[in-house]
PLY file of the C-alpha trace (Angstrom):
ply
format ascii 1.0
element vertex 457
property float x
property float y
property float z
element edge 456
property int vertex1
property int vertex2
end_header
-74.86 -21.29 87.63
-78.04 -20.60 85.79
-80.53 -18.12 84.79
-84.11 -18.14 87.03
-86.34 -19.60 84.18
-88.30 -22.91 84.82
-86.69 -26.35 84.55
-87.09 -28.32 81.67
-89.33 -32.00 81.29
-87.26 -34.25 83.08
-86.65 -37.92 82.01
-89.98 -39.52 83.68
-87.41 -43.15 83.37
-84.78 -42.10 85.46
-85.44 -42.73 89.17
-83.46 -39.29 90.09
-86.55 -37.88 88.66
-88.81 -39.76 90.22
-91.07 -37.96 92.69
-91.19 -39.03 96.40
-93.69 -39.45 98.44
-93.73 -38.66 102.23
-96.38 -38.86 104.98
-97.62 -35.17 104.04
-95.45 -33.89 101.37
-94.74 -34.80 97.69
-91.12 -33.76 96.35
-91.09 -33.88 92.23
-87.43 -35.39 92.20
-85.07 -37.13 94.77
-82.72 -34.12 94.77
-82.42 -32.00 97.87
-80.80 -28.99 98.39
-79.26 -29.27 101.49
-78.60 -26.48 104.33
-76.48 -23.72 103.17
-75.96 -19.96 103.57
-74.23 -17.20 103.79
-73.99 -13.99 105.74
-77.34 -12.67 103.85
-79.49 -11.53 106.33
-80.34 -8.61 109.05
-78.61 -7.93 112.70
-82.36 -8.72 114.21
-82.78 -11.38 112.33
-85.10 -10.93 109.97
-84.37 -12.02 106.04
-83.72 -10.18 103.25
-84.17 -9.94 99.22
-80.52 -11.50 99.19
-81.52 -14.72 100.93
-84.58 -15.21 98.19
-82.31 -14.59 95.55
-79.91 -17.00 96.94
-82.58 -19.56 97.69
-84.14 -18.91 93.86
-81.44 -19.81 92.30
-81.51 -23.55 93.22
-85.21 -23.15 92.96
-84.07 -22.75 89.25
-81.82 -25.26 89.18
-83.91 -28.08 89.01
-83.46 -29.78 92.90
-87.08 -31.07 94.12
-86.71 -29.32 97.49
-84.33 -26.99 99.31
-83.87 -27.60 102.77
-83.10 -23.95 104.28
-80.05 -22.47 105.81
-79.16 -23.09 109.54
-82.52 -21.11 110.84
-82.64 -20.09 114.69
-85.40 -20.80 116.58
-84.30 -18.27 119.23
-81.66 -15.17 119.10
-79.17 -16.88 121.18
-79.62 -20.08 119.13
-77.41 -18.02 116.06
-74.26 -19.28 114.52
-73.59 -16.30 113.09
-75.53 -13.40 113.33
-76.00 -12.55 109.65
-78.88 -15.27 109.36
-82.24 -15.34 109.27
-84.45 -16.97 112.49
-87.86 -17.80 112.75
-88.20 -16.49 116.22
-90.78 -13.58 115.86
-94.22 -13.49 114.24
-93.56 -10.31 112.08
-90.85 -12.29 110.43
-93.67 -14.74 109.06
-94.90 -12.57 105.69
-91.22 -12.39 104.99
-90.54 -16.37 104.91
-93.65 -16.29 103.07
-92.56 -14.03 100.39
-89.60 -16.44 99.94
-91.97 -19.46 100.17
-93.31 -17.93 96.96
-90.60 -17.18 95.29
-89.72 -21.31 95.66
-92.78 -22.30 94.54
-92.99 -20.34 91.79
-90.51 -23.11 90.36
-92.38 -25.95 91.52
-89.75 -26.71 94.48
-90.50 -27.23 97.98
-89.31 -25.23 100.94
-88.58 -27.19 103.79
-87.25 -24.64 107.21
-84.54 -25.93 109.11
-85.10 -25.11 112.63
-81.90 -24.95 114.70
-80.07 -23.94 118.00
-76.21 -23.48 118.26
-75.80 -24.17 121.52
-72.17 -24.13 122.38
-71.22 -23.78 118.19
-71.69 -19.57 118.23
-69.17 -19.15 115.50
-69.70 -15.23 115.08
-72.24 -14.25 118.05
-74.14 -10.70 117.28
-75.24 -8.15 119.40
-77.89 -10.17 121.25
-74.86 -13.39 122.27
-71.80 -11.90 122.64
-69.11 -12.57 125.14
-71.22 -15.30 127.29
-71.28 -18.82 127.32
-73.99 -21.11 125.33
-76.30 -22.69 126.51
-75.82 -26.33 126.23
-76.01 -29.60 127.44
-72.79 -29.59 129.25
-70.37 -26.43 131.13
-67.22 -27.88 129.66
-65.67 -26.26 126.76
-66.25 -26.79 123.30
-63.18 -28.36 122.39
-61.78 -27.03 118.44
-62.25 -23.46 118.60
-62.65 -23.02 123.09
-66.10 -21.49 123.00
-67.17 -21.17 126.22
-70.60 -22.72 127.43
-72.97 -23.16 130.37
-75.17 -26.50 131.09
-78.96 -25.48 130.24
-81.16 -25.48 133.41
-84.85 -27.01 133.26
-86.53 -23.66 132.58
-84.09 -22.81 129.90
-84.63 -26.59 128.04
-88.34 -26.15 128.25
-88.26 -22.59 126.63
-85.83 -23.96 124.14
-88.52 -26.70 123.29
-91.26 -24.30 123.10
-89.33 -22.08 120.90
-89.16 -25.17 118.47
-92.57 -25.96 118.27
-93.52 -22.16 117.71
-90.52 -21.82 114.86
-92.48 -24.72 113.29
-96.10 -23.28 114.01
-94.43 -19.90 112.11
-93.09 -22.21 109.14
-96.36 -23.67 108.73
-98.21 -20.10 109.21
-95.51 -18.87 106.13
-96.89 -21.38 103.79
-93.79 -23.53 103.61
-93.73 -26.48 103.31
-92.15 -28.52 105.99
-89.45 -28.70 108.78
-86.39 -30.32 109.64
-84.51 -30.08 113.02
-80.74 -30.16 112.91
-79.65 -32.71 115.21
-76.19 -33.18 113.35
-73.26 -31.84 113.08
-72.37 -30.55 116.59
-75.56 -28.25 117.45
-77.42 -28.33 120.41
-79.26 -31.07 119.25
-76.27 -32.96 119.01
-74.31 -31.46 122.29
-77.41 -33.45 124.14
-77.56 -36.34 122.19
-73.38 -37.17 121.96
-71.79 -39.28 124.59
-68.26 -37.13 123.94
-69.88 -34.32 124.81
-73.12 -34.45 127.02
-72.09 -35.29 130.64
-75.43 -34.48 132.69
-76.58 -36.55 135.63
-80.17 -35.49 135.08
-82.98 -36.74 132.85
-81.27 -35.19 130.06
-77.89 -36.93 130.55
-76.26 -41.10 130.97
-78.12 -43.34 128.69
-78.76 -42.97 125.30
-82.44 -42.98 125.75
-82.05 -39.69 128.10
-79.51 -38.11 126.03
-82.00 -38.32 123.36
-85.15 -37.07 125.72
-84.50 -33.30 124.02
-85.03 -34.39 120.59
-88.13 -36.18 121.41
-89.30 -34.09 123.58
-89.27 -31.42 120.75
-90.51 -33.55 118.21
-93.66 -34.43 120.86
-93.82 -30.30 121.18
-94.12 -29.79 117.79
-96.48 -32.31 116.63
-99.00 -30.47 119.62
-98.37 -27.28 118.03
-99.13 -28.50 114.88
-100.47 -31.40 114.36
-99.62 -34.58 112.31
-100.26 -33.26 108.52
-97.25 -30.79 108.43
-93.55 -32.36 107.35
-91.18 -32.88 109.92
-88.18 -34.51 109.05
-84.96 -34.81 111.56
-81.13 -34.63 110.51
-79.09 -36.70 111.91
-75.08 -37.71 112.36
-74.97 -41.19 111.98
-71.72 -41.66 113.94
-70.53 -38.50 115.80
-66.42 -39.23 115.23
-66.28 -36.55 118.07
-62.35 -36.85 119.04
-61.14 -34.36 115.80
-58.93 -33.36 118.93
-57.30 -36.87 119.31
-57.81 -36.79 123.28
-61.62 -36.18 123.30
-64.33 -39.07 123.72
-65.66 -40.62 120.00
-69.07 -40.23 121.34
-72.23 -41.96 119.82
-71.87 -44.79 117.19
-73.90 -46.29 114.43
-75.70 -48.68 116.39
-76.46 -45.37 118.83
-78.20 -43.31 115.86
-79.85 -46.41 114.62
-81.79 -46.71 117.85
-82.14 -43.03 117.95
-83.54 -43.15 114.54
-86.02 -45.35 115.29
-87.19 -42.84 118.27
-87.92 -40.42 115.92
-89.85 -42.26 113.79
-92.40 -43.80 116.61
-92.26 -39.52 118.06
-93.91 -38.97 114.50
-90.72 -37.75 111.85
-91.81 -38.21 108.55
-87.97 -38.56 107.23
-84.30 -38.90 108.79
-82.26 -36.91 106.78
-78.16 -38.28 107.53
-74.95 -36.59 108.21
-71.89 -37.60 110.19
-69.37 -35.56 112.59
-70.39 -33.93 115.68
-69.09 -30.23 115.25
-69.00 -28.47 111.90
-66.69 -28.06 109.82
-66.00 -31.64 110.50
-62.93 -33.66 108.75
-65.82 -35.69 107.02
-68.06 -32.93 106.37
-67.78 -30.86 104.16
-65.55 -33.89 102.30
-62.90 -32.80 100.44
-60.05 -30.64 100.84
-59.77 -28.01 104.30
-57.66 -24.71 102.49
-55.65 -23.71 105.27
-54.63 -21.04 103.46
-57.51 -19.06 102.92
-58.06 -19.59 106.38
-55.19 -17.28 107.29
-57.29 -14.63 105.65
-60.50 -15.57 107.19
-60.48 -17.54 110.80
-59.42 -13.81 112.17
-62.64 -13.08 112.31
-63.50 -15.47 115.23
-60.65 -15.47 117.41
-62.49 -13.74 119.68
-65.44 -16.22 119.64
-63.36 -18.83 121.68
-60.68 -18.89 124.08
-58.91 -21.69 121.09
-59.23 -18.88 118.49
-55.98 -17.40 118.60
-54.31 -20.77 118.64
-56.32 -21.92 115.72
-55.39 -18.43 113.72
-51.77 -19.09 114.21
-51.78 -22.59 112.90
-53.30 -21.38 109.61
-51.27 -18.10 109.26
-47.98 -19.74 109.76
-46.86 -22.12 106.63
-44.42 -23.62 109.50
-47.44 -24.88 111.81
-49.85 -26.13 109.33
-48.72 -29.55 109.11
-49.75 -29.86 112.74
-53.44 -28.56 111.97
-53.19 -30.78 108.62
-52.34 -33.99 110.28
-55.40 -33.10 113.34
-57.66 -33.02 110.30
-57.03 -35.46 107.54
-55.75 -38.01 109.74
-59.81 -38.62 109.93
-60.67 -38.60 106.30
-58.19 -41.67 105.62
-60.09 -44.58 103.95
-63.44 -42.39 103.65
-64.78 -41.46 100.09
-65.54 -38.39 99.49
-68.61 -38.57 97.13
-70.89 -40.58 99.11
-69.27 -40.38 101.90
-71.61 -40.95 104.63
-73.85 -43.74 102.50
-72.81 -46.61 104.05
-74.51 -45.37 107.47
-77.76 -44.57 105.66
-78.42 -47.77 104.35
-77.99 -49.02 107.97
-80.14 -46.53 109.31
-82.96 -47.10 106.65
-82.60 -50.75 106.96
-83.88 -50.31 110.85
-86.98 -47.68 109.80
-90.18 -47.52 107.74
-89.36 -43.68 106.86
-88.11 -42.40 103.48
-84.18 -41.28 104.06
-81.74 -38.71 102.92
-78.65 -38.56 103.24
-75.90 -35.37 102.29
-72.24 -35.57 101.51
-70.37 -34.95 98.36
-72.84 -35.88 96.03
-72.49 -34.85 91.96
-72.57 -37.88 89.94
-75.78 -38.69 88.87
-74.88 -42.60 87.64
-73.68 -42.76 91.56
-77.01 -41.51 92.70
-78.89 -43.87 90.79
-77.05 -46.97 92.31
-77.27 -45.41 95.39
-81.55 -44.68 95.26
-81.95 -48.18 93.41
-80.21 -50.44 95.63
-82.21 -49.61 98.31
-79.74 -47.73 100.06
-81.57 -43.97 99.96
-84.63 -42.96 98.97
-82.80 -39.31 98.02
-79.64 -37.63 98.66
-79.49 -33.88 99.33
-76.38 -31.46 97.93
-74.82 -28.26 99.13
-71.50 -27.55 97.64
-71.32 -29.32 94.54
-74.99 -27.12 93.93
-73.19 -23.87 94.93
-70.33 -24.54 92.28
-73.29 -25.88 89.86
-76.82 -24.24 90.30
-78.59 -26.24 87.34
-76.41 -29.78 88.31
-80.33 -31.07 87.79
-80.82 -29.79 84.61
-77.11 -30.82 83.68
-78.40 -34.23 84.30
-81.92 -34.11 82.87
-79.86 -33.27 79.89
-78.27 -36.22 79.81
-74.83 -35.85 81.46
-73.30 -37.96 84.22
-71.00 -34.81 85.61
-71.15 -31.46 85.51
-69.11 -29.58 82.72
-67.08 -28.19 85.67
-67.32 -30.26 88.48
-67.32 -29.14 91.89
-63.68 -29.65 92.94
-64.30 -30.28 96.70
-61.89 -27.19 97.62
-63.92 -26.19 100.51
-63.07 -22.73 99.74
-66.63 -21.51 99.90
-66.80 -22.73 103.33
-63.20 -21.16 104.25
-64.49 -17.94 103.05
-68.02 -18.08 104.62
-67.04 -15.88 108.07
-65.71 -13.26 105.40
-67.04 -13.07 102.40
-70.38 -13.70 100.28
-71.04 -17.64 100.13
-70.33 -18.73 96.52
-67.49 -21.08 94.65
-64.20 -19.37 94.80
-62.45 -21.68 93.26
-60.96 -20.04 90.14
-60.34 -22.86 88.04
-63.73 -23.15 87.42
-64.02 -19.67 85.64
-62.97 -17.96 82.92
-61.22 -15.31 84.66
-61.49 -13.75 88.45
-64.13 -11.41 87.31
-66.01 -14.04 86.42
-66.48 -15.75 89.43
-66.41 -12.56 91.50
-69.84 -12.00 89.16
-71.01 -14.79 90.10
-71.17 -14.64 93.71
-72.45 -11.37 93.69
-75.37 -12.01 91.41
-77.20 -12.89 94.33
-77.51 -9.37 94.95
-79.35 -8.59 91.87
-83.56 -8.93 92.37
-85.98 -10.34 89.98
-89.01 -7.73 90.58
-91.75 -10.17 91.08
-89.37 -11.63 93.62
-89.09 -8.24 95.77
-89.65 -8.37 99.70
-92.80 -6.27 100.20
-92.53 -3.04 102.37
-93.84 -2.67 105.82
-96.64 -0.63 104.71
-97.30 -3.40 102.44
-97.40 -6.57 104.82
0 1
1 2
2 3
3 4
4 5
5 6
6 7
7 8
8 9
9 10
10 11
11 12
12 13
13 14
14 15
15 16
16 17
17 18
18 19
19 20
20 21
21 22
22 23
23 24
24 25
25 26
26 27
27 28
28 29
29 30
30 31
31 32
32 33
33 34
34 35
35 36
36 37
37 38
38 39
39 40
40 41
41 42
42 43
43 44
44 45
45 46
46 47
47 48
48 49
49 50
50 51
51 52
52 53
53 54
54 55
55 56
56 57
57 58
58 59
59 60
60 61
61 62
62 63
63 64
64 65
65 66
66 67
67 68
68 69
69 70
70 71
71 72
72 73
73 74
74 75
75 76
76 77
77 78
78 79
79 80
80 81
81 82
82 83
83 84
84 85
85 86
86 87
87 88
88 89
89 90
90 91
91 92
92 93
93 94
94 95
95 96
96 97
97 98
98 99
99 100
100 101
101 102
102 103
103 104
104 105
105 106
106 107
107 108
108 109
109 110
110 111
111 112
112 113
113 114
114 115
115 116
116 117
117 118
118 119
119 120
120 121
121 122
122 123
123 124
124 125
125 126
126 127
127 128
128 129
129 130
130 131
131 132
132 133
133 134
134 135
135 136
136 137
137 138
138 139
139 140
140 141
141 142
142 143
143 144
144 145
145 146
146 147
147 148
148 149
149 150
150 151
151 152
152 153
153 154
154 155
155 156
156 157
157 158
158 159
159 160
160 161
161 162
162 163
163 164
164 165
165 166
166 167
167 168
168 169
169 170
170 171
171 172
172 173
173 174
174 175
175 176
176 177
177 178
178 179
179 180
180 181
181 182
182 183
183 184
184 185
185 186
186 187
187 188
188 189
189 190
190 191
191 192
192 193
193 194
194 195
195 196
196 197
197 198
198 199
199 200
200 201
201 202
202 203
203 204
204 205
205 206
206 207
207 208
208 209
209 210
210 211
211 212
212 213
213 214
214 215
215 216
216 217
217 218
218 219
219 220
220 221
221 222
222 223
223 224
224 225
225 226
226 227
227 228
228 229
229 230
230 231
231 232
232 233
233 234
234 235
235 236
236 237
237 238
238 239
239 240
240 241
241 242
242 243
243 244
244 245
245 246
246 247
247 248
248 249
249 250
250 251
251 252
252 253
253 254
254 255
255 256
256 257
257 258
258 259
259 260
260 261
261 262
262 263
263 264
264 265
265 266
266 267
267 268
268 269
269 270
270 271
271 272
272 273
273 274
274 275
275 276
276 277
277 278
278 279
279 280
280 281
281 282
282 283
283 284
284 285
285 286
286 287
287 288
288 289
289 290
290 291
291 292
292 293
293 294
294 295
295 296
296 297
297 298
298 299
299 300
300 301
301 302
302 303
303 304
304 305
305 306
306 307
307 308
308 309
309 310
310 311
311 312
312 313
313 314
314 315
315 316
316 317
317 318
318 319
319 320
320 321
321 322
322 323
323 324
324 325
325 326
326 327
327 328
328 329
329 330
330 331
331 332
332 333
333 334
334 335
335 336
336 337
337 338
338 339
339 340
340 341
341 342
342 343
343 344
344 345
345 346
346 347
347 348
348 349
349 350
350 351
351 352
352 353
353 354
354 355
355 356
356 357
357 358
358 359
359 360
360 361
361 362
362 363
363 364
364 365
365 366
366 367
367 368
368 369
369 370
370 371
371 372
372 373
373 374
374 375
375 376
376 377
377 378
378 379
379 380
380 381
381 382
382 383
383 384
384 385
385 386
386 387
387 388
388 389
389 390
390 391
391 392
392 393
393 394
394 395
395 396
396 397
397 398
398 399
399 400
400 401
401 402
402 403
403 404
404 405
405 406
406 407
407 408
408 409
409 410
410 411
411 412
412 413
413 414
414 415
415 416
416 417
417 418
418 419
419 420
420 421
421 422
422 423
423 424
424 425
425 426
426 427
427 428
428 429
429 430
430 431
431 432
432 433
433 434
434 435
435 436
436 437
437 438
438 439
439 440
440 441
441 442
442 443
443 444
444 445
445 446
446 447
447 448
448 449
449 450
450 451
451 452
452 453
453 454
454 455
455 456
């Protein structure tokens, strides 16, 4: 939580505060905002003042960069149709605006370009009641959403669309791009032996499941060259059977090689997740709140034929323990800060690019060992940012933890197909109103932030 004013000096000793260097971009610090949202945005997909509020308030905070929400690259690419894409020119001034709006604190913007695939969550208007596109006609497995294998035509528009979402990001001023290929989206679908079962060029070996990611990597770099940041996101082991029967899909060894792909395609940085659908038992880490998920999951039963089954396992107290032991069973012997380190020290151990890696993260002596050992060159936070705007500026100060620590509740993410995203755990606040304030101060504009008009653009 903080108010939009610059950050302070920051200790030019400590190697959090460090600045990194990448192919084409410099980042003042080695802490990333990671990808996070909420239901901000407009039906047709274009953002709003909400979303630069949102975005400004990390800005704020301290972090070097922010890596952007989940941003389509096409309209039947959406998660969840409150978002913002990056599928139509007109929509460039407006990323623009909130390019400025970044910069103005000396952070970097860096657009994640994305595709759901078979992950629609909450489909709009424009994807509703049809299967996904994806790499594969079976069934997504946790929540039943219902999907169709992607023909040739529709993976070469898909790649196109890519390369012009990143020709758009560079047109806006921002300052880089990362594809999502973690964390179950279409990226993923292709590259994950659980779940990608073509007999094409696209499908069987590892180097064919991975032909779509390079393939749009290759696209890109044509559209734009070799000076604008691209950086990739990947799940370093996919840990795809959450539903005990289902295949584990790709391992370690997999995304090393996979990795290294991306670097000789031209990536300028892997950024590192694990799980291949989201929310995954090991991402977010931390706690699953069933119970606010009574409240909440209702509003995507209808999103997959699983729905209703899911709903009644969270509504009734009587059939959680089945959900609970599906879920945690996976997070046994995993750490919850950190948890997905281990796998990025393997991965930059077999590169030559700087890497990232999310999960957990909000101890800044933990960092440190993690950066200075070799292991990371930066990690990037969501959650533990959301319950903490200024965590930076927190530890520029001089602490090692927040005042009031993010307590890896997860109920932001329970309440995200609801309500506004923010930290709903009351522990954390004074009172209710207090943290109802909170969230909804991203509602509140700074003038010189303000979305031009139409007539204005």
């Amino acid at each position: 939580m903080t108010d939009l004013a610059m950050p302070s000096p920051a200790p030019v000793d400590d190697v959090i505060f460090r600045p990194l260097h990448f192919r084409n971009l410099t980042v003042k610090n080695r802490i990333f905002r990671s990808n996070i949202s909420g239901i901000f945005d407009n039906q047709d997909g274009s953002l709003t003042q909400t979303r630069i509020n949102w975005e400004s308030k990390f800005a704020a905070g301290g972090v070097g960069a922010i890596i952007s929400s989940y941003v389509p690259v096409l309209m039947e690419g959406r998660i969840i149709a409150g978002y913002a894409t990056i599928h139509r020119d007109e929509f460039i001034p407006l990323w623009a605006k909130l390019g400025e709006a970044v910069h103005s604190f000396d952070a970097k913007y860096i657009l994640q370009l994305s595709h759901s695939g078979r992950q629609m969550d909450l489909p709009g208007v424009h994807n509703q009641m049809r299967p996904s596109l994806t790499s594969t006609s079976n069934k997504e497995t946790l929540h039943g959403f219902l999907c169709r294998a992607m023909t040739k035509g529709d993976i070469e528009h898909t790649i196109n669309a890519f390369a012009e979402g990143a020709w758009r990001a560079r047109e806006a001023g921002l300052d880089g791009v990362e594809l999502h290929a973690a964390n179950g989206y279409l990226f993923t679908q292709f590259l994950s032996s659980g779940i990608n079962d073509r007999t094409d060029e696209y499908g069987g070996c590892l180097q064919n499941r991975a032909r779509f990611l390079l393939d749009v990597i290759g696209a890109i770099r044509a559209k734009v060259g070799s000076g604008f940041h691209l950086q990739v996101k990947l799940s370093a082991i996919d840990r795809n059977n959450v539903i005990p029967w289902e295949k584990k899909g790709n391992t370690l060894d997999e995304t090393v090689q996979v990795a290294k792909w991306v670097e000789a395609a031209g990536a300028d940085a892997i950024h590192v997740s694990s799980g291949s659908l989201f929310p995954h038992p090991l991402n977010p880490p931390g706690d699953l709140p069933l119970d606010v998920l009574a409240v909440t999951y209702d509003a995507m039963i209808s999103s997959g034929v699983y729905g209703f089954r899911n709903f009644l396992l969270f509504r009734y107290p009587l059939l959680r323990p089945i959900f609970h032991w599906i879920w945690f069973r996976m997070k046994k012997g995993h750490p919850v800060e950190g948890v997905s380190l281990e796998e990025a020290r393997a991965i930059k151990a077999a590169v030559n690019l700087p890497v990232l890696v999310t999960g957990g993260f909000q101890t800044a002596s933990f960092i440190r060992e993690a950066i200075n050992s070799g292991g990371v060159d930066a990690v990037s936070i969501a959650r533990s940012l959301v319950a903490n705007n200024d965590l930076v500026k927190q530890w520029a100060a001089g602490a090692d933890s927040p005042a009031r620590p993010c307590t890896y509740c997860n109920k932001c993410l329970a309440n995200a197909p609801k309500n506004p995203m923010g930290c709903y755990e009351e522990a954390r606040f004074p009172s209710r109103e207090a943290m109802i304030d909170e969230i909804m101060s991203v509602y509140k504009p700074r003038a010189d932030m303000r979305i031009p008009l139409a007539s204005e653009l």
